[in-house]
PQR file with spaces between the fields and no chain letter, atoms N, CA, C, O and H, PARSE charges and radii, in Angstrom:
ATOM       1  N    UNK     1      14.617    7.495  -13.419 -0.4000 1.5000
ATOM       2  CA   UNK     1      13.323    6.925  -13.752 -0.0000 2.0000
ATOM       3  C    UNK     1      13.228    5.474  -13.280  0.5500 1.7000
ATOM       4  O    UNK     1      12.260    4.951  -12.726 -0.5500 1.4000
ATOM       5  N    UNK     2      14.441    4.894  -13.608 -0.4000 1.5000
ATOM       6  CA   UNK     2      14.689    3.119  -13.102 -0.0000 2.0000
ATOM       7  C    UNK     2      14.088    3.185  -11.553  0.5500 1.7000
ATOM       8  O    UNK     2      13.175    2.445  -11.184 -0.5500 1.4000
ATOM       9  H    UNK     2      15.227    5.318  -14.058  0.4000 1.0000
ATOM      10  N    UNK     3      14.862    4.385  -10.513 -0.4000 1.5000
ATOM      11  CA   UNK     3      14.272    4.003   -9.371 -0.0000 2.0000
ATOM      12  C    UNK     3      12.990    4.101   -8.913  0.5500 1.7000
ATOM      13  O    UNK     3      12.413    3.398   -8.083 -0.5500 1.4000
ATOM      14  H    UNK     3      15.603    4.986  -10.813  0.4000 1.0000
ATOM      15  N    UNK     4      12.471    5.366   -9.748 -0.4000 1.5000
ATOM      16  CA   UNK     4      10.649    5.538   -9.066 -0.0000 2.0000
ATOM      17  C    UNK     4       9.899    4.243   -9.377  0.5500 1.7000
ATOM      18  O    UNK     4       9.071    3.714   -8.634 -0.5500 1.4000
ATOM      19  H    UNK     4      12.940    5.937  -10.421  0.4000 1.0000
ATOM      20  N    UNK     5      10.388    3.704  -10.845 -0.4000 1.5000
ATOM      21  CA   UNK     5       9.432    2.221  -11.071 -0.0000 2.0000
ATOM      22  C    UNK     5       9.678    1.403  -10.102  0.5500 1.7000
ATOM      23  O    UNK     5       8.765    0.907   -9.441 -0.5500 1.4000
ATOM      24  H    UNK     5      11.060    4.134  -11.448  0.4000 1.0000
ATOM      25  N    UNK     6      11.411    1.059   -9.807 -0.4000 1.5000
ATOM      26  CA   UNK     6      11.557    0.189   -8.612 -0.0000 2.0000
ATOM      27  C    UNK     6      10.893    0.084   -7.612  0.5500 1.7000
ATOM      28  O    UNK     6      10.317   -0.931   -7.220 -0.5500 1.4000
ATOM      29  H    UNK     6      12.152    1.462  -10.344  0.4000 1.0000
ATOM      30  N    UNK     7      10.931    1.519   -6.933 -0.4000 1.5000
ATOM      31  CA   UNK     7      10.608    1.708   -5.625 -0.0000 2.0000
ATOM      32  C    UNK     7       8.382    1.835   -5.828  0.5500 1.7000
ATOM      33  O    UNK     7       7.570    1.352   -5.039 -0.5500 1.4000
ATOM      34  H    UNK     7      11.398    2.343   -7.251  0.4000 1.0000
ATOM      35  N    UNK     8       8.145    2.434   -6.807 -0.4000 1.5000
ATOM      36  CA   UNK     8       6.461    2.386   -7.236 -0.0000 2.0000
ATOM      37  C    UNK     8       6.452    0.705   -7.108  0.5500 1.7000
ATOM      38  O    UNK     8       5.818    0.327   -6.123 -0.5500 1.4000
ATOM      39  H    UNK     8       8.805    2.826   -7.449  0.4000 1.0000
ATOM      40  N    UNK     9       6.741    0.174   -7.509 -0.4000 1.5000
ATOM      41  CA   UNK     9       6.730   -1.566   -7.752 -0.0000 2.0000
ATOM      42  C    UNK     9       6.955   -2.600   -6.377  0.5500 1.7000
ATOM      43  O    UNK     9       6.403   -3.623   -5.970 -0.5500 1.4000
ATOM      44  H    UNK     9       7.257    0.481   -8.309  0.4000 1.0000
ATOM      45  N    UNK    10       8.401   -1.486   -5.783 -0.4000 1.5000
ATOM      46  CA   UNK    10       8.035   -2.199   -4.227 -0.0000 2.0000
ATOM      47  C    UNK    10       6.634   -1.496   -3.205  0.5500 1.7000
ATOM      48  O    UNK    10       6.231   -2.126   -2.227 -0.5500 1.4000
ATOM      49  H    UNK    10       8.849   -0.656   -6.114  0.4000 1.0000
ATOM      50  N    UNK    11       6.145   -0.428   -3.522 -0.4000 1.5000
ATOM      51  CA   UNK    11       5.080   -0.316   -2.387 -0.0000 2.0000
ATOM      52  C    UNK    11       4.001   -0.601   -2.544  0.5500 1.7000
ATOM      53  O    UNK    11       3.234   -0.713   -1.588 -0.5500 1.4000
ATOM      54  H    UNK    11       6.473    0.084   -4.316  0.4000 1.0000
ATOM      55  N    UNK    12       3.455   -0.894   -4.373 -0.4000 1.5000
ATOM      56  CA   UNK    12       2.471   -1.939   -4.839 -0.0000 2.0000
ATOM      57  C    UNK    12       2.905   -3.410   -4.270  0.5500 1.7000
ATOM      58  O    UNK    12       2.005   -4.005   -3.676 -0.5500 1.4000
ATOM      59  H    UNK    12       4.078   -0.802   -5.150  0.4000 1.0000
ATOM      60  N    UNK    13       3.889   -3.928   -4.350 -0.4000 1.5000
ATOM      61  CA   UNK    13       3.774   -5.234   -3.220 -0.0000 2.0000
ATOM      62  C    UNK    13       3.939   -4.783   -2.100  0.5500 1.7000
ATOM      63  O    UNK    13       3.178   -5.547   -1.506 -0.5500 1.4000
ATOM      64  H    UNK    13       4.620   -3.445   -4.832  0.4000 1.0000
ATOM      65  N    UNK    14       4.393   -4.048   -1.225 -0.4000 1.5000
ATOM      66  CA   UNK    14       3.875   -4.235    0.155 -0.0000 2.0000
ATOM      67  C    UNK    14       2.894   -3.863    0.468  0.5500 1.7000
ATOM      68  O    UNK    14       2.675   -3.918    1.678 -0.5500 1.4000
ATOM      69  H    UNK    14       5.011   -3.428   -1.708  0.4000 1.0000
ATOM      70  N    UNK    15       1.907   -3.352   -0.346 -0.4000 1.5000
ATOM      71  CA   UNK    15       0.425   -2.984    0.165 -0.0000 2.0000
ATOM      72  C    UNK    15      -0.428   -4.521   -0.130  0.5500 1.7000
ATOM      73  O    UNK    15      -1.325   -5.080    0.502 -0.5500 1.4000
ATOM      74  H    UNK    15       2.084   -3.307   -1.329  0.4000 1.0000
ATOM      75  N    UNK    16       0.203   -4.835   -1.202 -0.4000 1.5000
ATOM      76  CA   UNK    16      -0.382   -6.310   -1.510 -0.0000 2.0000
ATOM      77  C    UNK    16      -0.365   -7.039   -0.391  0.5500 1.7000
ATOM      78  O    UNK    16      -1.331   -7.153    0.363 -0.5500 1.4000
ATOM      79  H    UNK    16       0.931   -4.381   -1.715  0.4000 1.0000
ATOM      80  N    UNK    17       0.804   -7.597   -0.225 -0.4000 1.5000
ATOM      81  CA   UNK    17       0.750   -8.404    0.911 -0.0000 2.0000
ATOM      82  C    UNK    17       0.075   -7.769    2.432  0.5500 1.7000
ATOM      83  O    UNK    17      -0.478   -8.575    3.180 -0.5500 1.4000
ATOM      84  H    UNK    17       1.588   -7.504   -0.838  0.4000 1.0000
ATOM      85  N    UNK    18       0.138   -6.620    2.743 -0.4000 1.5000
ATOM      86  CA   UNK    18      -0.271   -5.822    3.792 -0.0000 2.0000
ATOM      87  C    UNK    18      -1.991   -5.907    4.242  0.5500 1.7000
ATOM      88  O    UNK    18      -2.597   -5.962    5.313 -0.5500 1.4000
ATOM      89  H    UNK    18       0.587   -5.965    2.136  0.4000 1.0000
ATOM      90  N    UNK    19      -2.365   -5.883    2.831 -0.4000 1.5000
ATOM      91  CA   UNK    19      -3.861   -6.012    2.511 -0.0000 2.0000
ATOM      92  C    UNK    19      -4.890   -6.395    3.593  0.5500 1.7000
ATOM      93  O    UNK    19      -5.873   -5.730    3.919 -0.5500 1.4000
ATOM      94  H    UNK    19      -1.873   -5.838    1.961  0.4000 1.0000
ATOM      95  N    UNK    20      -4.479   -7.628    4.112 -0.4000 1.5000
ATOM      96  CA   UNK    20      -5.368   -8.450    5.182 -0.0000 2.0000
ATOM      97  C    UNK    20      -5.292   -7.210    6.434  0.5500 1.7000
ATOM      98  O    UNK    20      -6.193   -6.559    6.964 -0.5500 1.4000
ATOM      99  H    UNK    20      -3.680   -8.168    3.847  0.4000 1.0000
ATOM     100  N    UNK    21      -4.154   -7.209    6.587 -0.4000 1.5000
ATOM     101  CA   UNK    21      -4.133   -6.444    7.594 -0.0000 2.0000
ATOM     102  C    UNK    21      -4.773   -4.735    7.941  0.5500 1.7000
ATOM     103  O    UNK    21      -5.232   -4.282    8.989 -0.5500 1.4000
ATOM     104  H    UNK    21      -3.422   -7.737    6.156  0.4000 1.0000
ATOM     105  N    UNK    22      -4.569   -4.075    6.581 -0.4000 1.5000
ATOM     106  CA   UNK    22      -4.925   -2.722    6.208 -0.0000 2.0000
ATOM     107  C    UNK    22      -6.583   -2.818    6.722  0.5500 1.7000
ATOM     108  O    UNK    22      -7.178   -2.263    7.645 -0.5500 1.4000
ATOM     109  H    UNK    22      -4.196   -4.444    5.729  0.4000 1.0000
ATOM     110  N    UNK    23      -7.176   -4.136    5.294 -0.4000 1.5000
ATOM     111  CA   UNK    23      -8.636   -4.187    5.564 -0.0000 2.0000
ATOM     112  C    UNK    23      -9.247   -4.097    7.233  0.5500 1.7000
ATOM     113  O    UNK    23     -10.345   -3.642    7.554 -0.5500 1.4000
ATOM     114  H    UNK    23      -6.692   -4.587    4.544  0.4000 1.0000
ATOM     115  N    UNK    24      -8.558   -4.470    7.842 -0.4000 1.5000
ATOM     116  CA   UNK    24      -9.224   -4.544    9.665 -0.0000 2.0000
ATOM     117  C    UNK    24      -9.148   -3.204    9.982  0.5500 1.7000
ATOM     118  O    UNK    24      -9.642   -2.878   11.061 -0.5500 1.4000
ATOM     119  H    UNK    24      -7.666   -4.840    7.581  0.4000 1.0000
ATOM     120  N    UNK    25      -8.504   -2.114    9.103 -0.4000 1.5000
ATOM     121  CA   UNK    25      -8.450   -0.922    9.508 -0.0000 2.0000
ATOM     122  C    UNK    25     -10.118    0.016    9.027  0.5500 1.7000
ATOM     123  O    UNK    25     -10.347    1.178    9.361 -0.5500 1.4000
ATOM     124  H    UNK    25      -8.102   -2.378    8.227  0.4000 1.0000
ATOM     125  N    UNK    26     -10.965   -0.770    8.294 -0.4000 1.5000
ATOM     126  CA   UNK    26     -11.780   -0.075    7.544 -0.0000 2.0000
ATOM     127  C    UNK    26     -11.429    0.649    6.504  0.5500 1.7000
ATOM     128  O    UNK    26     -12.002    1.731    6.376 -0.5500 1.4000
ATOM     129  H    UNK    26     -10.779   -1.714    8.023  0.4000 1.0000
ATOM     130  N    UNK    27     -10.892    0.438    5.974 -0.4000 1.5000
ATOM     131  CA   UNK    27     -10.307    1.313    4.305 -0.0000 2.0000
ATOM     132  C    UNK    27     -11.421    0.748    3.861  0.5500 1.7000
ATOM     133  O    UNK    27     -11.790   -0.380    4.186 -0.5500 1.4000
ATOM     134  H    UNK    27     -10.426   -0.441    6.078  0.4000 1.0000
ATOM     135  N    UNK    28     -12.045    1.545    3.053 -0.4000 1.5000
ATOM     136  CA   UNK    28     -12.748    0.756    1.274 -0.0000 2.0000
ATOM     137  C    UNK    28     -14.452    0.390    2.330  0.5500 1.7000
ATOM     138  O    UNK    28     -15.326   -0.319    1.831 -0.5500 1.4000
ATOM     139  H    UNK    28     -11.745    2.461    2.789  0.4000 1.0000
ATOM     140  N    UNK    29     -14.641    1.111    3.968 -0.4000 1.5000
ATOM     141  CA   UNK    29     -15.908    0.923    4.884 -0.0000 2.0000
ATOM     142  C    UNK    29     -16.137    2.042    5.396  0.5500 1.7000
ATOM     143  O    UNK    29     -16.639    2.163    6.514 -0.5500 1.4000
ATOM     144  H    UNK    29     -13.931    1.687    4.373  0.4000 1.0000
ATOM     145  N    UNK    30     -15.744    3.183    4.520 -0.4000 1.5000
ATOM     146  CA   UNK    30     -16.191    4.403    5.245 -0.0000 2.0000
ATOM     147  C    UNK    30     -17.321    5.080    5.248  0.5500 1.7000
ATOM     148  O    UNK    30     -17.966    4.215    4.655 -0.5500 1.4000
ATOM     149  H    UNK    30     -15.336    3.085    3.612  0.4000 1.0000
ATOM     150  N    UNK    31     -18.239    6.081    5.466 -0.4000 1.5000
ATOM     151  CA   UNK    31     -19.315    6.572    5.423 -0.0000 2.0000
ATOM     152  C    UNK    31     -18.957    7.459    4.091  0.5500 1.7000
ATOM     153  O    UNK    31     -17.924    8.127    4.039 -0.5500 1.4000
ATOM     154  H    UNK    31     -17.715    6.784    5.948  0.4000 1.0000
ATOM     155  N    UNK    32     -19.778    7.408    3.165 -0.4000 1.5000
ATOM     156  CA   UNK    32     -19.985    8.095    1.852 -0.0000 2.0000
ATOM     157  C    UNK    32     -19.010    6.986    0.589  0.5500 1.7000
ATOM     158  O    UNK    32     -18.674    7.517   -0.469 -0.5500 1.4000
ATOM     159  H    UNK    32     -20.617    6.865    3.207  0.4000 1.0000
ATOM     160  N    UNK    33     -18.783    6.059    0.748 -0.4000 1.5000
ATOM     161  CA   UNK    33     -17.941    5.045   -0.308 -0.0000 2.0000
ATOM     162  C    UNK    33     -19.825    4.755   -0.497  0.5500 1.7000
ATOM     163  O    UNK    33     -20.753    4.917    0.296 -0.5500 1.4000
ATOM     164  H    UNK    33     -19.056    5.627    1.608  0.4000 1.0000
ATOM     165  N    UNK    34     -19.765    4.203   -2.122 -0.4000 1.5000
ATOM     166  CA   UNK    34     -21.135    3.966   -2.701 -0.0000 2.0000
ATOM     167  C    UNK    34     -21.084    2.402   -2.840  0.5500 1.7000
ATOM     168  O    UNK    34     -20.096    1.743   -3.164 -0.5500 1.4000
ATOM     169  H    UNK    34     -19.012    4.071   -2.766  0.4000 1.0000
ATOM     170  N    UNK    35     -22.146    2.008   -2.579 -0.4000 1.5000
ATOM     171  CA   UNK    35     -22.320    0.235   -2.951 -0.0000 2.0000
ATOM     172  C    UNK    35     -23.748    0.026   -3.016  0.5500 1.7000
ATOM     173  O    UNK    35     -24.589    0.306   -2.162 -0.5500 1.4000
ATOM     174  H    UNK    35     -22.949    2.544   -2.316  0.4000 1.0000
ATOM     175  N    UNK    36     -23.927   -0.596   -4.347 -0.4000 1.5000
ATOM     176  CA   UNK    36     -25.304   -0.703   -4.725 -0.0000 2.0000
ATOM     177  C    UNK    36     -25.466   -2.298   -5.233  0.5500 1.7000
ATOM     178  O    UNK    36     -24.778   -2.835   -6.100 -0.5500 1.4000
ATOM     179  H    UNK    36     -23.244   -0.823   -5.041  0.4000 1.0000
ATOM     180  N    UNK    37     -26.208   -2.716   -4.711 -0.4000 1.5000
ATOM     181  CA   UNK    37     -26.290   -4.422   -5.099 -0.0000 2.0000
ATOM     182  C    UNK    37     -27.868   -4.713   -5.330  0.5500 1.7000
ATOM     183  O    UNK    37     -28.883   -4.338   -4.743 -0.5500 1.4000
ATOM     184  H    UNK    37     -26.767   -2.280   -4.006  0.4000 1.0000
ATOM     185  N    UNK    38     -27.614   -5.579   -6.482 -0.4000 1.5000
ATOM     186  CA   UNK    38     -28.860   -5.751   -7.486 -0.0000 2.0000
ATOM     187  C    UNK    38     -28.816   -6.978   -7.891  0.5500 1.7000
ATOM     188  O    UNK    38     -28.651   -7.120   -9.103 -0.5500 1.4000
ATOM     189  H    UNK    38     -26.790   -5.884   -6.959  0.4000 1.0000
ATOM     190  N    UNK    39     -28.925   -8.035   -7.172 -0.4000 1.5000
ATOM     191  CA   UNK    39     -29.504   -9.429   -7.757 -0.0000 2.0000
ATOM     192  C    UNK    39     -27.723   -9.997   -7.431  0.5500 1.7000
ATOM     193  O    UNK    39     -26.968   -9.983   -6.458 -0.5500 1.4000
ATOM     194  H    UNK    39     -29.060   -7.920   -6.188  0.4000 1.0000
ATOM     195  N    UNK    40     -27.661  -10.400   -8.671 -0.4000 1.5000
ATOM     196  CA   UNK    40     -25.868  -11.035   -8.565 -0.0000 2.0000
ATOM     197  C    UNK    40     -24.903   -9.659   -8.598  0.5500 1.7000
ATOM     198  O    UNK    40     -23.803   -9.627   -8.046 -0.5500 1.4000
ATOM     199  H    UNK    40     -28.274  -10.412   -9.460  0.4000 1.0000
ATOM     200  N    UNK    41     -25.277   -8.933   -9.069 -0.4000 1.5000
ATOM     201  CA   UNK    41     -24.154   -7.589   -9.510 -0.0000 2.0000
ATOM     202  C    UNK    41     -24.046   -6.704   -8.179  0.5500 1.7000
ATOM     203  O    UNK    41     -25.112   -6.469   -7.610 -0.5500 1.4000
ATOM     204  H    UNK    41     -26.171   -8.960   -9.517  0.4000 1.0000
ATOM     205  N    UNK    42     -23.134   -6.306   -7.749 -0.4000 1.5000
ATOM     206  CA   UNK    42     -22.678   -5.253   -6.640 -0.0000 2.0000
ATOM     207  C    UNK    42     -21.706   -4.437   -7.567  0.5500 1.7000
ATOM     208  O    UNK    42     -20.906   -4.953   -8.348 -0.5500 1.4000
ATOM     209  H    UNK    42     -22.268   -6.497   -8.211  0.4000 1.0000
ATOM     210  N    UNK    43     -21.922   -2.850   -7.335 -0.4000 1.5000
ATOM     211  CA   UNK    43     -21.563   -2.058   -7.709 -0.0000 2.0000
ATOM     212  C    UNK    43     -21.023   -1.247   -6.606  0.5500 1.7000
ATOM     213  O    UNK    43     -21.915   -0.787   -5.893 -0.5500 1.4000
ATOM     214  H    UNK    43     -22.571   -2.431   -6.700  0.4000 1.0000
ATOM     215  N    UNK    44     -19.369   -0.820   -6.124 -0.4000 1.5000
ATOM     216  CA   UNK    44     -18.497   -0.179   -5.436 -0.0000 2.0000
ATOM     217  C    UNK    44     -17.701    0.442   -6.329  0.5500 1.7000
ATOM     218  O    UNK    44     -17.235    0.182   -7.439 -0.5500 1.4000
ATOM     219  H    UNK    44     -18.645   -1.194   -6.703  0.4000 1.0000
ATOM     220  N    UNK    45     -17.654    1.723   -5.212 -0.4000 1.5000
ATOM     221  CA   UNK    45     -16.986    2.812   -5.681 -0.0000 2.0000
ATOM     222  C    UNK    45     -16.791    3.723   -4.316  0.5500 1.7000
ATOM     223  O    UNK    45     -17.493    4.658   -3.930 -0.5500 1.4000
ATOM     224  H    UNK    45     -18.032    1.934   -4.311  0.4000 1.0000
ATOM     225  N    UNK    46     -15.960    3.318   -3.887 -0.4000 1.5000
ATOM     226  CA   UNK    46     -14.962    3.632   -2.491 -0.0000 2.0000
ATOM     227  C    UNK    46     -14.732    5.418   -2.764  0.5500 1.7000
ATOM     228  O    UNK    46     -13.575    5.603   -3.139 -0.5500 1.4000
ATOM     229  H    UNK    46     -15.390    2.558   -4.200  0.4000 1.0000
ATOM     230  N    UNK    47     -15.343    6.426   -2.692 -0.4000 1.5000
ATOM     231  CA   UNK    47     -15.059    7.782   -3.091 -0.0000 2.0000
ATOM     232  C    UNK    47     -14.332    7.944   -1.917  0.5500 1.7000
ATOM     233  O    UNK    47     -13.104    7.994   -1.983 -0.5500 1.4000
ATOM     234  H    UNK    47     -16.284    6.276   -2.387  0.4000 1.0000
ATOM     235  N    UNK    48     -15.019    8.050   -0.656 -0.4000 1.5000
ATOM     236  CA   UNK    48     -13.834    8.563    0.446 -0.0000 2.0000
ATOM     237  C    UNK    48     -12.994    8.457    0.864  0.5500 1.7000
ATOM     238  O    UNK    48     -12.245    9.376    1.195 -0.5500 1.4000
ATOM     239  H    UNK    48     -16.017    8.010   -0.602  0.4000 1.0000
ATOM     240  N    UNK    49     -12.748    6.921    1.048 -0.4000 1.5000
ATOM     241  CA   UNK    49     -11.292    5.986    1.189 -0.0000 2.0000
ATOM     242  C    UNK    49     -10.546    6.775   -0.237  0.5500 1.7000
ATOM     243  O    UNK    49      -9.623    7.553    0.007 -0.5500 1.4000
ATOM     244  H    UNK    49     -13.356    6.175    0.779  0.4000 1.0000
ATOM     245  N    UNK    50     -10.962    6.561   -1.720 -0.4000 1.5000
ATOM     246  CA   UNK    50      -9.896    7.631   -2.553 -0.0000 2.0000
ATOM     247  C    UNK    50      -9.349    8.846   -1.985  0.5500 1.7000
ATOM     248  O    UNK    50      -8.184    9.235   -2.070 -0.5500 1.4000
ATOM     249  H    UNK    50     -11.711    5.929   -1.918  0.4000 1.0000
ATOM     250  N    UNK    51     -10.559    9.534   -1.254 -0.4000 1.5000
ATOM     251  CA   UNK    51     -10.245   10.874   -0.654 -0.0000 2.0000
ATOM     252  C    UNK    51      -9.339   10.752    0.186  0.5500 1.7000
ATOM     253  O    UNK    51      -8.348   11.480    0.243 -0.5500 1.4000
ATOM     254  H    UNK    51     -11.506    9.217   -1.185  0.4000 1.0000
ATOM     255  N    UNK    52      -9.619    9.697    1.019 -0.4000 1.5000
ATOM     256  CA   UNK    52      -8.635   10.027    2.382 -0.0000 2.0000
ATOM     257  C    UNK    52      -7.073    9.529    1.895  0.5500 1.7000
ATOM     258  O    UNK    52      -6.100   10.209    2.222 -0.5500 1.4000
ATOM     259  H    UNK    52     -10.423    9.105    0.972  0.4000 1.0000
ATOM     260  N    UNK    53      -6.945    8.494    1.222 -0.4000 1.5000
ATOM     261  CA   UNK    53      -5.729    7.972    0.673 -0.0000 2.0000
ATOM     262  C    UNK    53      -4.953    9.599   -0.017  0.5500 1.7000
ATOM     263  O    UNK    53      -3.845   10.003    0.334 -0.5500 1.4000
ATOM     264  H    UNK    53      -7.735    7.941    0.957  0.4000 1.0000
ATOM     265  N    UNK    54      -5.738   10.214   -0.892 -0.4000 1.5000
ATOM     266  CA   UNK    54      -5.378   11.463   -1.681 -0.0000 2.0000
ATOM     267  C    UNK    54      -5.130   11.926   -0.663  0.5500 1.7000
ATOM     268  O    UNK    54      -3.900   11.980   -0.679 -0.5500 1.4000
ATOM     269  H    UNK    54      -6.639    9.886   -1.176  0.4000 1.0000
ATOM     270  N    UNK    55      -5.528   12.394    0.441 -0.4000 1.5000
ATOM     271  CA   UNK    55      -4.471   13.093    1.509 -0.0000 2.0000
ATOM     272  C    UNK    55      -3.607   13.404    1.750  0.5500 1.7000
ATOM     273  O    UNK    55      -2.832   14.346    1.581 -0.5500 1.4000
ATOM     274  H    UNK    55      -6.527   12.349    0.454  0.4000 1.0000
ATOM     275  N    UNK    56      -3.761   12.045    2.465 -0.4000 1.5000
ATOM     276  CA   UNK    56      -2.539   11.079    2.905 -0.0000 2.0000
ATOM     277  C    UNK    56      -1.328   10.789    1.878  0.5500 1.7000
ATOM     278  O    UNK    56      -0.271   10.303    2.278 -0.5500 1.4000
ATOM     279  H    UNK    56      -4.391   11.280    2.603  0.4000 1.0000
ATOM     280  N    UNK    57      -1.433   10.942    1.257 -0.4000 1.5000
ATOM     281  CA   UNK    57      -0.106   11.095   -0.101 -0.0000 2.0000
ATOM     282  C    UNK    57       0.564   12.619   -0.061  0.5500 1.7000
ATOM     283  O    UNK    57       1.703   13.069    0.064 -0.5500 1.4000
ATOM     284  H    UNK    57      -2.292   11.338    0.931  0.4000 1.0000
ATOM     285  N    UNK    58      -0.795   13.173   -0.241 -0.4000 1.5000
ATOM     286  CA   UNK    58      -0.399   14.499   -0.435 -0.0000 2.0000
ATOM     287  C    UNK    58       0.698   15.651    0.449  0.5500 1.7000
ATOM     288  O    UNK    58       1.551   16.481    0.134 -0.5500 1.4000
ATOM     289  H    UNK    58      -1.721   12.808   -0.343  0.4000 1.0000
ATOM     290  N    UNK    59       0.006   15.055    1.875 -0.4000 1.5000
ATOM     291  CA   UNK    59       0.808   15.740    2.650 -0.0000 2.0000
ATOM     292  C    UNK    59       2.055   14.976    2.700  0.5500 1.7000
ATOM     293  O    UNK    59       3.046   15.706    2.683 -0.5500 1.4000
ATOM     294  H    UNK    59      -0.687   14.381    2.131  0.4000 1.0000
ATOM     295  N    UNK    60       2.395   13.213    2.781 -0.4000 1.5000
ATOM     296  CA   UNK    60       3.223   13.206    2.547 -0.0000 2.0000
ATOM     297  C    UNK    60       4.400   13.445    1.466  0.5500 1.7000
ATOM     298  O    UNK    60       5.604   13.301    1.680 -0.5500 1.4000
ATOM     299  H    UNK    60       1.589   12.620    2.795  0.4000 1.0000
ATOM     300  N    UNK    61       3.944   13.740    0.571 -0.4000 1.5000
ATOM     301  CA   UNK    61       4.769   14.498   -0.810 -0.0000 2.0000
ATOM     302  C    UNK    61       5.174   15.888   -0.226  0.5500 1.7000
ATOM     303  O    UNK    61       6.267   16.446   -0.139 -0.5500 1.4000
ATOM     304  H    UNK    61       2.966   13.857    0.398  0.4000 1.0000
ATOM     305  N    UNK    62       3.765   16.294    0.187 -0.4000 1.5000
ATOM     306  CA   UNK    62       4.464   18.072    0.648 -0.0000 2.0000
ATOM     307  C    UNK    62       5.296   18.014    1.645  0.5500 1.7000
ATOM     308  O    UNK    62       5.779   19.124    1.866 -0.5500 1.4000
ATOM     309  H    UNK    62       2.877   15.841    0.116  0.4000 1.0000
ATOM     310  N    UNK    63       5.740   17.050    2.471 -0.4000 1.5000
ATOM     311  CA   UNK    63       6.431   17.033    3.682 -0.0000 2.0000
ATOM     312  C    UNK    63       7.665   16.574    3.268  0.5500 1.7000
ATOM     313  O    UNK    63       8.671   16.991    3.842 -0.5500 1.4000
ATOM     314  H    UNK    63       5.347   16.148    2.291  0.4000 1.0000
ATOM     315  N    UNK    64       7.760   15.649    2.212 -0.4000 1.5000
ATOM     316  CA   UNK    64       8.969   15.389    1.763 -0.0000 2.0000
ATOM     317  C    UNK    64       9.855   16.380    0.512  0.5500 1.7000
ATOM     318  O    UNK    64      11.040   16.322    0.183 -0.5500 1.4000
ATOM     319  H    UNK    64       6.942   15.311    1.746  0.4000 1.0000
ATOM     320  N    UNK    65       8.646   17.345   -0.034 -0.4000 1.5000
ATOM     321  CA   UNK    65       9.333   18.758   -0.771 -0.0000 2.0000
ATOM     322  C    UNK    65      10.094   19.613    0.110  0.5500 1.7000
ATOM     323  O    UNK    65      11.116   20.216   -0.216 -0.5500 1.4000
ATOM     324  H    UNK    65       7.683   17.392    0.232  0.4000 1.0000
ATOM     325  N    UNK    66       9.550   19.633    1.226 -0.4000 1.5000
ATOM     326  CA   UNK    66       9.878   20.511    2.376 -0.0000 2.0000
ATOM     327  C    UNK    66      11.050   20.065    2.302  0.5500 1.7000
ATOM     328  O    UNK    66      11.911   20.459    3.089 -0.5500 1.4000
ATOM     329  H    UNK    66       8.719   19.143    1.491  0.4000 1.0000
């Protein structure tokens, strides 16, 4: 259990720091993510970027069951 937190804890910081760089990729700018802005308030909710990330996990989990 010690290592999944370890290792969960190191790829939450390297996405942290990664961040600047990821963003130039369009994550969180895809077609169907929702953003609604109303005076001062903006309202986001990134659905497809979730989707595509959920993937992208997924197969890599199934590739690493394999």
């Amino acid at each position: 259990m010690t290592r999944i937190l370890i290792l969960l804890g190191a790829l939450i910081l390297a996405v942290g720091l990664l961040w600047p760089y990821l963003s130039q990729l369009g994550l969180g700018r895809l077609p169907g993510d929702i953003v609604i802005e109303r005076g001062n308030t903006t309202f986001y909710f990134p659905i497809m970027t979730c989707i595509l990330i959920s993937l992208v996990f997924s197969l890599v989990l199934w590739v690493a069951n394999r």
